[in-house]
N, C-alpha and C positions, 0 to 999 in steps of 0.2 A: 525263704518266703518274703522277708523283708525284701531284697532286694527285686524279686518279683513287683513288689506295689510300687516300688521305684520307680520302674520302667515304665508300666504304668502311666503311673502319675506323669512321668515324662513325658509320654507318647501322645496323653491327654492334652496336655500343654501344649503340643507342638500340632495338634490339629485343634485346635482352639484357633493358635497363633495363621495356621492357614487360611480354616472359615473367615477370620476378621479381616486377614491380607487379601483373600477375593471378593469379601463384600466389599471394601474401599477400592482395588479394582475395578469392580462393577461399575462402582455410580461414579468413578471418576468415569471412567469410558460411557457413559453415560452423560455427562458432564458436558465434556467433548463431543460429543455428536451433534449435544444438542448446542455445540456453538459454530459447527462444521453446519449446522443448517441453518443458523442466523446469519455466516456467512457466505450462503448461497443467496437468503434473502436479498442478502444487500446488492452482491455483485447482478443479481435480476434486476434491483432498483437502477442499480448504477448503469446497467444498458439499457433502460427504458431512458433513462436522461437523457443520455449520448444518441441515441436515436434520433431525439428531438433537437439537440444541435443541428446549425444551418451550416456547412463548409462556404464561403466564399466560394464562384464559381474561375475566380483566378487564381490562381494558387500560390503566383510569384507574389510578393506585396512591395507593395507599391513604397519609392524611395522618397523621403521628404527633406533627407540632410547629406550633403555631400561630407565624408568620413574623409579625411585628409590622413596620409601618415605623420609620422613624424622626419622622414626623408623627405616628401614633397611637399615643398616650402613655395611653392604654387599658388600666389593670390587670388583670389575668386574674382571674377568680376561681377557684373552687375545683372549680365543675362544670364548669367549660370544660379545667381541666384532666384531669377525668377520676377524681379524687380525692372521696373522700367527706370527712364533715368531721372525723371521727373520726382519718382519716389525714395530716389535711391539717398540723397541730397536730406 
């Protein structure tokens, strides 16, 4: 008989220990949704911004520094930089 309450008591124990493991379960997935829906929000925000962006209608952009390597040891002169000669001085 004793070892009947044992079991029992065990068995009690161990659906205690489940109700408690699915109720934190729960509200963590609960938790989570409810941050899987704040990150909807945003990404909604985030393509309302982007919307409002203006693209440039050329798409190449436009070069203001001539980029030398270091193999071409090529001096610039004075119309390549844009400069008359008068300024150059």
């Amino acid at each position: 008989m004793v070892w009947v309450v044992v079991f029992v008591v065990i068995a009690l124990g161990g659906l205690a220990m489940v109700i408690c493991f699915g109720i934190s379960l729960w509200r963590k997935s609960q938790a989570l949704l409810d941050e899987v829906g704040t990150l909807l929000e945003r990404a909604d925000e985030l393509t309302g911004l982007l919307e409002q962006l203006e693209l440039a209608s050329d798409s190449d952009p436009v070069r203001r520094y001539v980029h030398l390597n270091d193999e071409d040891e090529a001096e610039i002169d004075v119309a390549e930089m844009g400069l008359s000669a008068e300024r150059a001085t």
